[in-house]
ZAKOLVO-721464 format. One record per residue (C-alpha): z, x, y. Coordinates in steps of 0.2 Angstrom, whole numbers, plus 5000, padded with zeros to 4 digits. Layout:
# residues N
      Z      X      Y
      Z      X      Y
...
***
This chain:
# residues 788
      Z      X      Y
   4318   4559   4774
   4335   4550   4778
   4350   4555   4768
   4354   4547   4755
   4373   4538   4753
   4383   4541   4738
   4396   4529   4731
   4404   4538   4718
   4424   4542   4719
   4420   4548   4737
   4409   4540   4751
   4400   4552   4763
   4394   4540   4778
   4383   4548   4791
   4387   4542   4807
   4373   4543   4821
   4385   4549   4834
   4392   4565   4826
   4376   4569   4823
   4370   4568   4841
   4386   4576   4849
   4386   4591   4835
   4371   4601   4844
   4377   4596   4862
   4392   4606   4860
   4386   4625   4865
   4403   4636   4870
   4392   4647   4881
   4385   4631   4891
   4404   4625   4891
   4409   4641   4901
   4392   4644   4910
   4389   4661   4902
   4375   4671   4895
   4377   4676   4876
   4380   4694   4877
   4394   4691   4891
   4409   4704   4887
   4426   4696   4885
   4431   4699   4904
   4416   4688   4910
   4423   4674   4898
   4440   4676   4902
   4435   4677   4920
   4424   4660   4920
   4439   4653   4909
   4449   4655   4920
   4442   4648   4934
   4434   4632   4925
   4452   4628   4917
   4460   4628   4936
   4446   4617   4940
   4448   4605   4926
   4466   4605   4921
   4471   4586   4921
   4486   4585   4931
   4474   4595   4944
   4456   4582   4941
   4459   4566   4940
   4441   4560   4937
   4442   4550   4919
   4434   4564   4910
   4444   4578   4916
   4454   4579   4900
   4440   4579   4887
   4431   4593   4899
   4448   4602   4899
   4447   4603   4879
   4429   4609   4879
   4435   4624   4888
   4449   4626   4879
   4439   4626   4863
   4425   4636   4869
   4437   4649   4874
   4446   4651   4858
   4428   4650   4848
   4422   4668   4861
   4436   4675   4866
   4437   4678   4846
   4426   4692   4839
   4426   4685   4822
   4424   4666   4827
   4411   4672   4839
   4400   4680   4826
   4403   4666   4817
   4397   4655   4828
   4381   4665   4831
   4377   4668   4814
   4378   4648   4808
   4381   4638   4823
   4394   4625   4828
   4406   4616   4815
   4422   4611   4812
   4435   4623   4821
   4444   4622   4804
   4428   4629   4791
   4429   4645   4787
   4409   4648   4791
   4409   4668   4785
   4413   4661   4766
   4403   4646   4766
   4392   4646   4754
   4372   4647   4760
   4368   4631   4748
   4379   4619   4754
   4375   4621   4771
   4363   4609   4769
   4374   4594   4764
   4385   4600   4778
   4373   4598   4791
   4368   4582   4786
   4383   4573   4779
   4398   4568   4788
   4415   4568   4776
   4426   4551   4779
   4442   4558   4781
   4451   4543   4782
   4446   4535   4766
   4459   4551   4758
   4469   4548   4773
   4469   4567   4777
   4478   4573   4793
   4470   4578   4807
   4475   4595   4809
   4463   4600   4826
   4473   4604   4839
   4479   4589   4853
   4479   4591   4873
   4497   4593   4872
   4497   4608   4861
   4479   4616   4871
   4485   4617   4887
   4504   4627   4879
   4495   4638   4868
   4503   4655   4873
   4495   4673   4871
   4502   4689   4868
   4499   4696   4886
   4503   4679   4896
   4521   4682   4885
   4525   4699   4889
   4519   4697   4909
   4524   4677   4914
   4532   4669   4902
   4546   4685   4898
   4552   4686   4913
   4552   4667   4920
   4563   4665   4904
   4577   4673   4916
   4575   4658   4925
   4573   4641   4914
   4573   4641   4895
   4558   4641   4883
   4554   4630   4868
   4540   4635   4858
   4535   4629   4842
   4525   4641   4829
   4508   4631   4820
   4493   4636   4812
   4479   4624   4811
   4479   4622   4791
   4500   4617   4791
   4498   4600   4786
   4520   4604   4786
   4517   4603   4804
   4511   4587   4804
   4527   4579   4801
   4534   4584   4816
   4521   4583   4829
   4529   4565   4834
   4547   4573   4837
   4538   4587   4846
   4530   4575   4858
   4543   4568   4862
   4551   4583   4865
   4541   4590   4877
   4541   4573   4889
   4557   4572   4891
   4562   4592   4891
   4548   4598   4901
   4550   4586   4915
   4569   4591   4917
   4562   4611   4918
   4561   4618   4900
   4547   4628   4896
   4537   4624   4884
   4525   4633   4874
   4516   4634   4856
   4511   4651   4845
   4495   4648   4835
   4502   4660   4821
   4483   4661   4814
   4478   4668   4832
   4492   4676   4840
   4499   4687   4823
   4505   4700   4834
   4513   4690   4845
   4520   4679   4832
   4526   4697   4824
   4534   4700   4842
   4545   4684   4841
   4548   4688   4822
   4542   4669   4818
   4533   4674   4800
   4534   4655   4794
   4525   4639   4800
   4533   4626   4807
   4544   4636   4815
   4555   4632   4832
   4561   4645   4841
   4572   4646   4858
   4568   4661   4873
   4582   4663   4887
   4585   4679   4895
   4571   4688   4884
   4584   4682   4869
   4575   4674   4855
   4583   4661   4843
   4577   4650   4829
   4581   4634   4828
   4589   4630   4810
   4593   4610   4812
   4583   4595   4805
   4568   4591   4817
   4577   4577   4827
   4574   4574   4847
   4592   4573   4848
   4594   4589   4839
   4581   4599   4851
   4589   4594   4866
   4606   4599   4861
   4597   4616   4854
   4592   4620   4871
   4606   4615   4881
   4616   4628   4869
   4604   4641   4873
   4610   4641   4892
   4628   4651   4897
   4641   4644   4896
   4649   4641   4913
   4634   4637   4924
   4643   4621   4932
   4662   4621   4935
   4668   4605   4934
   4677   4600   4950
   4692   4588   4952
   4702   4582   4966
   4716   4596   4963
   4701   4612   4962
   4687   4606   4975
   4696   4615   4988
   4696   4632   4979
   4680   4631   4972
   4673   4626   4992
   4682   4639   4997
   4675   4655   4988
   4659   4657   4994
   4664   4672   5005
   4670   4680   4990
   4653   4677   4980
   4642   4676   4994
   4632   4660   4991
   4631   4640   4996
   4641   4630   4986
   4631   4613   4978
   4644   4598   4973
   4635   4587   4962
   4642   4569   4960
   4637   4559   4944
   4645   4545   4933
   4642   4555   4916
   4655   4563   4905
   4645   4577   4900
   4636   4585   4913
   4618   4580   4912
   4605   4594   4906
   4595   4593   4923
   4609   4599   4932
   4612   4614   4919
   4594   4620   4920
   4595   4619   4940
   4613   4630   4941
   4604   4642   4930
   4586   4644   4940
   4597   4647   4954
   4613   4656   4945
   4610   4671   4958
   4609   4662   4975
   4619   4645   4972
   4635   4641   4965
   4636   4626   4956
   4651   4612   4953
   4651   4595   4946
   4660   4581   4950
   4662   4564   4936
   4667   4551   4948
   4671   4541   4934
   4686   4549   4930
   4703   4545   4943
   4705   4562   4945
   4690   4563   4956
   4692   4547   4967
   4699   4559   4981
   4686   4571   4983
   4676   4557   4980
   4681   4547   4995
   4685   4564   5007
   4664   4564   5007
   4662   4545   5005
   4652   4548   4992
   4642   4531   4986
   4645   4530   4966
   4632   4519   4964
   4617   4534   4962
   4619   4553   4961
   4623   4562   4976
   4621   4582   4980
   4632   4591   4993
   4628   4609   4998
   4639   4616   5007
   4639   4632   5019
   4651   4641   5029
   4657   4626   5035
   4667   4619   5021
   4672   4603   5029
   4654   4596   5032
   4640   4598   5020
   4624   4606   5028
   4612   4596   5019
   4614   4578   5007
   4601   4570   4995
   4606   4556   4986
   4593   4546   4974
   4595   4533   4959
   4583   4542   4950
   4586   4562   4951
   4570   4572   4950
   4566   4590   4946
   4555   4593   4960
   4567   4586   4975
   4583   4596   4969
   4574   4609   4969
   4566   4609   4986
   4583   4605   4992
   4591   4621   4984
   4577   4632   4987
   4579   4627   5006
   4598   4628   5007
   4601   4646   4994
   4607   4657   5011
   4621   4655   5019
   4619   4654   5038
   4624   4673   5041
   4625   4680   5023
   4633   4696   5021
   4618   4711   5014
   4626   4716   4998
   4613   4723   4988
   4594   4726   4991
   4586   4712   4983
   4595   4700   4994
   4589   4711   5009
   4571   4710   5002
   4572   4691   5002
   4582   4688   5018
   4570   4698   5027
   4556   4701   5019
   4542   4712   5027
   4528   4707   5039
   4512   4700   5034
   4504   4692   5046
   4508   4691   5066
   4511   4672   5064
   4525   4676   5050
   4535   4691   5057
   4553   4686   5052
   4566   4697   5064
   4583   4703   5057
   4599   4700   5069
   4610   4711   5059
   4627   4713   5063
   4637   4729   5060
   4655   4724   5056
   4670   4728   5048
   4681   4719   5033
   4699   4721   5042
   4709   4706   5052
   4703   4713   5069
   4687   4709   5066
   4690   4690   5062
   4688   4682   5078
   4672   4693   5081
   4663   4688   5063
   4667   4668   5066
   4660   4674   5085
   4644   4678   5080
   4643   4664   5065
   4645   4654   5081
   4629   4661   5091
   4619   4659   5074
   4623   4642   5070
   4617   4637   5088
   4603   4648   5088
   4595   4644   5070
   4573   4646   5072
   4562   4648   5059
   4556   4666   5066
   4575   4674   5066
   4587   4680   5049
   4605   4682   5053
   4615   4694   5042
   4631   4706   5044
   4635   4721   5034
   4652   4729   5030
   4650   4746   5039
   4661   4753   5024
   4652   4747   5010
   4635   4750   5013
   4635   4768   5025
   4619   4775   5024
   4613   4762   5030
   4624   4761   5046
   4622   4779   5047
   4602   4779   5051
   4601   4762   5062
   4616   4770   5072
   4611   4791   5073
   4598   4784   5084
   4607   4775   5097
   4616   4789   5107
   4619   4778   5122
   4631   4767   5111
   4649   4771   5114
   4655   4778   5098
   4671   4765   5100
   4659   4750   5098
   4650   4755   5083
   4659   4749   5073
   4654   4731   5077
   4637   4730   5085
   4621   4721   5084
   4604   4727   5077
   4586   4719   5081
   4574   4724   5066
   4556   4720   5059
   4554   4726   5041
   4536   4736   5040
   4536   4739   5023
   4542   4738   5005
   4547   4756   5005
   4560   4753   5019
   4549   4757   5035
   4558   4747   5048
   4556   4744   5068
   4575   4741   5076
   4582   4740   5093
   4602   4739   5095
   4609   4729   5107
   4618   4737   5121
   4637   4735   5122
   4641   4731   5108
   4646   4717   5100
   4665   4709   5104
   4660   4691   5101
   4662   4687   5123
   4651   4676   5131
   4644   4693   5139
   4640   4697   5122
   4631   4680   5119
   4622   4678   5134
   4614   4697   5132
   4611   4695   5113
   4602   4679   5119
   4590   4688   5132
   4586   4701   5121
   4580   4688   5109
   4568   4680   5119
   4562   4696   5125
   4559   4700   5109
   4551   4685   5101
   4539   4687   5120
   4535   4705   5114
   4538   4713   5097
   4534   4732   5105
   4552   4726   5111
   4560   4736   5095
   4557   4755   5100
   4565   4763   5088
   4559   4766   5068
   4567   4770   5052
   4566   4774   5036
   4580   4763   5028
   4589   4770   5011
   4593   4757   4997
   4608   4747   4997
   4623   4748   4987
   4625   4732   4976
   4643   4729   4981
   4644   4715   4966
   4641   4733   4952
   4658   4730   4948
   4655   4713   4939
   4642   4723   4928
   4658   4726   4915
   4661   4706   4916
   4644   4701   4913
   4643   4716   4899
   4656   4707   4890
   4648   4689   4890
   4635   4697   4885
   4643   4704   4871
   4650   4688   4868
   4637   4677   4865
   4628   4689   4852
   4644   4688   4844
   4641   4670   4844
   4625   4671   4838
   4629   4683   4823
   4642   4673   4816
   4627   4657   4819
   4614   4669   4808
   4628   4671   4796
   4631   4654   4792
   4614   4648   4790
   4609   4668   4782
   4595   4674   4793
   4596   4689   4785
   4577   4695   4797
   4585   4692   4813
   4602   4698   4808
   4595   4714   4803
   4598   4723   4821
   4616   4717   4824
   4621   4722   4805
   4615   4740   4807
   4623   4742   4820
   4640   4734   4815
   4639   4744   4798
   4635   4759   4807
   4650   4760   4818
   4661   4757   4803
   4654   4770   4793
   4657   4785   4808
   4674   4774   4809
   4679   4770   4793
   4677   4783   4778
   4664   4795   4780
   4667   4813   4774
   4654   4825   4779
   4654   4839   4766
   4645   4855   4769
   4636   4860   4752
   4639   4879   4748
   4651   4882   4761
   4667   4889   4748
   4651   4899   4737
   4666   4911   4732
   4676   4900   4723
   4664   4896   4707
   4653   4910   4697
   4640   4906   4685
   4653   4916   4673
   4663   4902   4669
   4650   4891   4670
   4644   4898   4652
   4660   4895   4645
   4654   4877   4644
   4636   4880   4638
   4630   4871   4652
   4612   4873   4653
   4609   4867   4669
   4621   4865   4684
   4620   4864   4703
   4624   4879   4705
   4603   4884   4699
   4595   4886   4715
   4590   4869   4724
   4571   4870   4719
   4575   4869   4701
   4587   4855   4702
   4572   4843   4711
   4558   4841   4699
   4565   4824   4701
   4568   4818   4715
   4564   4820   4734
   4569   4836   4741
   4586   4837   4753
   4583   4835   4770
   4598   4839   4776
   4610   4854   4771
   4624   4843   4768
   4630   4829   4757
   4635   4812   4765
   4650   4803   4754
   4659   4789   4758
   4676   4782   4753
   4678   4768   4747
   4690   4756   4755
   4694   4735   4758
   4681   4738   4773
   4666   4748   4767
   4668   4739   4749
   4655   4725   4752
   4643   4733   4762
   4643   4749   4750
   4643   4741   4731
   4644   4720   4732
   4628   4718   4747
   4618   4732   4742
   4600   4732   4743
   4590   4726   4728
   4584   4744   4721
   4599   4756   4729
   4610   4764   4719
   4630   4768   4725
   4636   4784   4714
   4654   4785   4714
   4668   4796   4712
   4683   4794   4704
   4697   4807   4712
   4715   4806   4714
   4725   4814   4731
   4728   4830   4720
   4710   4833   4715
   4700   4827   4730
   4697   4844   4739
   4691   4851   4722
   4683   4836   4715
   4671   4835   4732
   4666   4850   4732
   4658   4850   4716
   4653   4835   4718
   4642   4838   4734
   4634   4854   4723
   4630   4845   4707
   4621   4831   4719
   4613   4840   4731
   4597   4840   4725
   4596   4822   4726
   4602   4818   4741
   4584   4817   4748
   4582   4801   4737
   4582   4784   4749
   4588   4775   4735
   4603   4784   4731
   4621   4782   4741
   4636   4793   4736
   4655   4787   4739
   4671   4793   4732
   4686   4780   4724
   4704   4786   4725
   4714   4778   4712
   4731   4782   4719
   4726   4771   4731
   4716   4757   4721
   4725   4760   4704
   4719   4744   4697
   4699   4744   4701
   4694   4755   4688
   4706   4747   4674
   4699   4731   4680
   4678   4736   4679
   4682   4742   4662
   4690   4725   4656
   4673   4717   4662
   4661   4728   4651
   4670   4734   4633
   4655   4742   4630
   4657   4756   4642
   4672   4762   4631
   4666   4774   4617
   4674   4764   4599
   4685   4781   4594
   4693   4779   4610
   4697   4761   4609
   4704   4764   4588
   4715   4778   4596
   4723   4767   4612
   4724   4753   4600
   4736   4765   4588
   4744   4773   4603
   4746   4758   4613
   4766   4755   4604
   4772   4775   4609
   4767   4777   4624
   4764   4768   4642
   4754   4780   4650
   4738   4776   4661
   4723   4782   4658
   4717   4796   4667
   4700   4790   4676
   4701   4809   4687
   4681   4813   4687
   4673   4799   4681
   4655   4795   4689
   4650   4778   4691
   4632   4774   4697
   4634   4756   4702
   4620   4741   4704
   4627   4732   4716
   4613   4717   4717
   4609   4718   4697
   4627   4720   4693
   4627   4734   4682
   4634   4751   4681
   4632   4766   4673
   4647   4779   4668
   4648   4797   4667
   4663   4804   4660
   4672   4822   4662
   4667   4837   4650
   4685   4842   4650
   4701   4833   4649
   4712   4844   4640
   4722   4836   4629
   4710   4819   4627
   4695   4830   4625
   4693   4823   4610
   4689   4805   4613
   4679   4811   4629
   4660   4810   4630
   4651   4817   4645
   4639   4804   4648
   4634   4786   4639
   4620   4794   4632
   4618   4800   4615
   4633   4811   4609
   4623   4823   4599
   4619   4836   4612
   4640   4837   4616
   4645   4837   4600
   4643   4856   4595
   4654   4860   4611
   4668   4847   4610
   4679   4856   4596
   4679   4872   4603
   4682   4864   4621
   4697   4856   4614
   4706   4868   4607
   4705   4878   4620
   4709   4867   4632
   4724   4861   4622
   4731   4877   4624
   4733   4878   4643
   4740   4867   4656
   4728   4857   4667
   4723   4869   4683
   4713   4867   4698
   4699   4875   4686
   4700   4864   4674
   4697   4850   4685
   4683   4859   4693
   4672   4861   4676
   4674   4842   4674
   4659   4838   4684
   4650   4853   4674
   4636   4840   4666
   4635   4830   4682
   4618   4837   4685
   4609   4835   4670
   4617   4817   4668
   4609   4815   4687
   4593   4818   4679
   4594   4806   4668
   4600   4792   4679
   4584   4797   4690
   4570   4794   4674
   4582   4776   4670
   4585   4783   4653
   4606   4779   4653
   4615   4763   4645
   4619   4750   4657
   4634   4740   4656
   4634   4724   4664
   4646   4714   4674
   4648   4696   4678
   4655   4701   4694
   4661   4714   4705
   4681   4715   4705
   4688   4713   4720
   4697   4729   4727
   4714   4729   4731
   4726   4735   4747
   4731   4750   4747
   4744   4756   4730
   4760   4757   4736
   4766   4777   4733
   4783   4777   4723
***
């Protein structure tokens, strides 16, 4: 029978029409395929129905609701999981998770339709403006990576259940009309659909809005304002795309295209700022045009102004050529649009007779024949870069300029900078007098992309005479009457890029502009995409700054297991390596890595420390260092293997204060003997405490530390413990230790067996079995100590 309505708290109303349109909808109708169609059939037909739909293409009324159909009937197959689940229960809400719906409620699903709007619940199905942006992982890497080179990219990061995402949806509308219009790319990651691309852009949170320019990514980190989003993007471009232009530097700046080899494009406007249009074109055509800007509202402008009576009631656009006194083409409209400046640049990016200076420029210039109807002939002329041939280069500028046709490419190369090429065109041509070679002309067809060419050189040379003119002229025609004309054929090499030079500038702005973007990630603490730039900065300074590579056994001879009983040491490092590391990870290296500690390594070594990493320090002066090391690599070699663990060395002479100042923070790490005895002794006598071989294993994110301290001190032995653990085990040895030790000066020996414990003590910081003394905060390290 009919469902029944329920009024309760909720009202489920069953609308005819839903109903009707539910079992209409068949994804595999949409695209016109069978249902056993493999995913390149339904990319295929895809494909070709989205080109055939696509709204700015059809403009019958239902163009756009067709369009979405595909789109969802795309994203429903080209799905394996959706897919099956849309074979298994049949069509529903793009947002209901079918393969965990329960099989009893299906019913009520089917037959009920759930008011949204009485909750007022977002709508979170994807609009037309978001469907035709959604980017894929292989449309990323293959088209939109590389146009990034040549406009900037905007692209938001959703998923269908971010009901966050629905408060910005509004801004982001009115975002895209104005940006995309001006020439910013838009696009939008479904996070849900696209992980790995979304893992590829390092976007792990949703809503997220991200910037792509020159394959660079960066995230947007200001509040969601249209304002805000079109400055964003105007940041993301370099710097100095437009020169502003004034009546003292319009000269110079007209004046420099033989140096850069491009048109120059004056753009008149009465705006302060340089409007973001113009920005987005001088960067799509940074590598053929140069770009200047002109604010005739300012008074220094009103001459260059008035030099090309310029009308300052609507924006103007000169590009100019060679001929720096009279623009080769003009366009000047109230209304500025996308599409017209840039058919005007894209017509006008050669000069007349541009100079070959690299081979993409030949590629372009003259590209290679397809079709008989589009064979583009290259009038090359091989010249020199001295004052004598002046008058010859502005002769044949001369015989272009008059002869300009669609079929022809003028071009000159400098003989001296690109030489392999001369060399084969030339080797060829024995009936050319050697004299003239170095300014001749050369007739050429490109055959193929591999450098294949067809060429014919003029004969006699090329001296700028109307002689010259008149032959050039003849061979022309004869050429363009009959292309078996050129006789001769080639294999070109590449050319050299004369502008390799500027790679070190470009290296350096480079440079500078992730400079700039580190200090940006610092200041808002985008630790994930910082990650790259740290490791590298931390890097150099730890090969620069501090790092002492000790070689573990290299002075063996030195120390015998004979004095090491002296102590009743039960274990030390020097027991072979695989009884040392029951504990811990075996060494992969044969050598130990300690750092010093200094005013530069200080923060990234102990105060930003990973959570979970230890820094084990030791404490040395100048007089012990060599010794102290050396023991210290042996004694922690074993656990060198550990990822966890980081070892660094302190010199006090250098940082007297440090130590003094850690032990002030925690009273605790003092053993109460010691602390009765310096209170008595504190009247007769001013001497420092002696920190020489003291181990610290400092925390630096929880802010704790804990302390070894020497076996033997010789005349302090007595309020000395070896470790913060219990004093029991070192008890029976500390009176006969002390005596001894009392007897005798302090000797390099003597410092050597202070570390004698170190080993067991390692152990016992690896099973977390040592005190730890806490720290409100780190004490700051202080310059270098003064040496009296």
């Amino acid at each position: 029978g009919r469902p029944r309505q329920l009024s309760l708290s909720l009202h489920f109303i069953l609308p005819a029409d839903s109903l009707a349109s539910a079992p209409d909808f068949d994804p595999y109708k949409v695209l016109g395929v069978s249902r056993h169609a493999s995913q390149a059939e339904i990319k295929k037909m895809y494909k070709r129905l989205a080109r055939e739909w696509h709204p700015d293409k059809n403009k019958s009324p239902g163009a756009e609701d067709m369009f979405i159909k595909i789109t969802k009937s795309y994203e429903i197959l080209s799905n394996e999981e959706r897919r099956a689940n849309y074979d298994r229960f049949g069509e529903m809400d793009e947002n209901q998770n079918f393969a965990r719906a329960p099989q009893g409620f299906r019913h009520y699903h089917d037959s009920f339709y759930f008011d949204e709007s009485f909750f007022h619940f977002p709508r979170t199905s994807r609009d037309f403006t978001d469907s035709k942006h959604l980017f894929h992982y292989n449309q990323y890497i293959s088209e939109v990576l590389p146009d990034s080179f040549k406009r900037p990219y905007l692209i938001k990061i959703t998923s269908e259940w971010c009901f966050t995402c629905i408060h910005i949806e509004p801004v982001w509308k009115d975002t895209v009309q104005e940006l995309e219009p001006l020439g910013v790319g838009i696009g939008v990651v479904d996070i849900g659909y696209e992980r790995q691309l979304a893992n590829h852009l390092g976007a792990h949170r949703t809503p997220s809005i991200l910037g792509l320019i020159n394959g660079k990514v960066t995230f947007f980190h200001y509040a969601v304002v249209r304002e805000h989003l079109r400055q964003f993007v105007e940041s993301l471009l370099p710097q100095k795309l437009v020169e502003k232009v004034t009546d003292n530097s319009y000269l110079e700046f007209l004046n420099s295209w033989h140096e850069e080899n491009k048109p120059r494009v004056l753009m008149f406007d009465v705006a302060s700022n340089i409007p973001l249009l113009y920005k987005l074109t001088a960067f799509a055509y940074k590598d053929y045009v140069r770009f200047g800007y002109v604010d005739m509202g300012l008074t220094e402008t009103s001459k260059v102004v008035q030099r090309f009576n310029i009308n300052t009631y609507a924006p103007t656009m000169l590009l100019f050529k060679e001929n720096t006194d009279k623009p080769a083409d003009v366009i000047q409209a109230r209304g500025m649009k996308k599409q017209i400046i840039d058919e005007f640049v894209s017509n006008n990016r050669f000069l007349l007779v541009p100079r070959l200076v690299n081979q993409k420029l030949f590629d372009e210039l003259c590209p290679v024949k397809q079709f008989h109807r589009r064979r583009k002939y290259c009038v090359l002329l091989v010249t020199g870069e001295g004052e004598q041939f002046v008058s010859v280069n502005e002769a044949f500028f001369d015989f272009a300029s008059s002869n300009t046709k669609e079929v022809l490419r003028f071009a000159y190369v400098y003989q001296r900078q690109q030489q392999p090429l001369c060399d084969t065109l030339l080797k060829k041509e024995d009936t050319t007098p050697p004299q003239v070679r170095h300014s001749c002309v050369i007739l050429l067809e490109r055959r193929s992309a591999t450098g294949r060419v067809l060429y014919r050189t003029v004969m006699g040379g090329w001296n700028g005479s109307d002689d010259d003119k008149h032959r050039l002229l003849e061979q022309l025609e004869l050429l363009q009457r009959d292309p078996s004309y050129l006789t001769h054929d080639a294999m070109l090499p590449e050319l050299n890029n004369e502008f390799a030079s500027m790679f070190l500038i470009q290296w350096i702005n480079t440079a500078y502009d992730y400079l700039a973007q580190f200090y940006f990630d610092l200041l808002y603490s985008n630790w994930r995409e910082m990650m790259p730039v740290l490791s590298l900065i931390f890097s150099a300074l730890f090969i620069l700054f501090g790092t002492v590579i000790i070689q573990a056994f290299s002075d063996a001879g030195e120390d015998k297991p004979a004095k090491q009983k002296a102590t009743g040491s039960p274990k030390t490092a020097e027991s072979s390596p695989g009884q040392e590391s029951t504990s811990s990870r075996p060494p992969k290296k044969n050598f130990v890595e300690v750092t010093e500690l200094t005013d530069i390594t200080y923060t990234s070594n102990l105060v930003r420390l990973k959570p979970g990493h230890i820094n084990v320090v030791l404490i040395l002066t100048d007089a012990s260092k060599q010794v102290l090391l050396r023991k210290f690599a042996k004694e922690v070699y074993s656990f060198s293997g550990s990822q966890t663990l980081h070892y660094s060395f302190l010199n006090v002479d250098k940082h007297s204060q440090w130590m003094d100042s850690l032990m002030e923070s925690a009273p605790d790490a003092r053993p109460s003997d010691c602390l009765d005895k310096e209170e008595e002794e504190e009247d007769s006598t001013s001497n420092k405490s002696d920190n020489t071989g003291h181990v610290l294993a400092l925390n630096g994110h929880k802010k704790y530390f804990c302390l070894f301290r020497p076996v033997f001190k010789g005349e302090e032995a007595e309020c000395s413990r070896w470790s913060d653990e219990d004093a029991a085990t070192a008890g029976r040895s500390r009176a006969s230790r002390s005596r001894s030790s009392s007897r005798q000066k302090a000797t390099t020996l003597e410092i050597h067996h202070k570390l004698d414990r170190l080993g067991l003590w390692m152990e016992r910081l690896m099973e977390g079995t040592l005190p730890r003394h806490y720290v409100p905060a780190w004490p700051g390290l202080d310059t270098i100590t003064p040496q009296k």
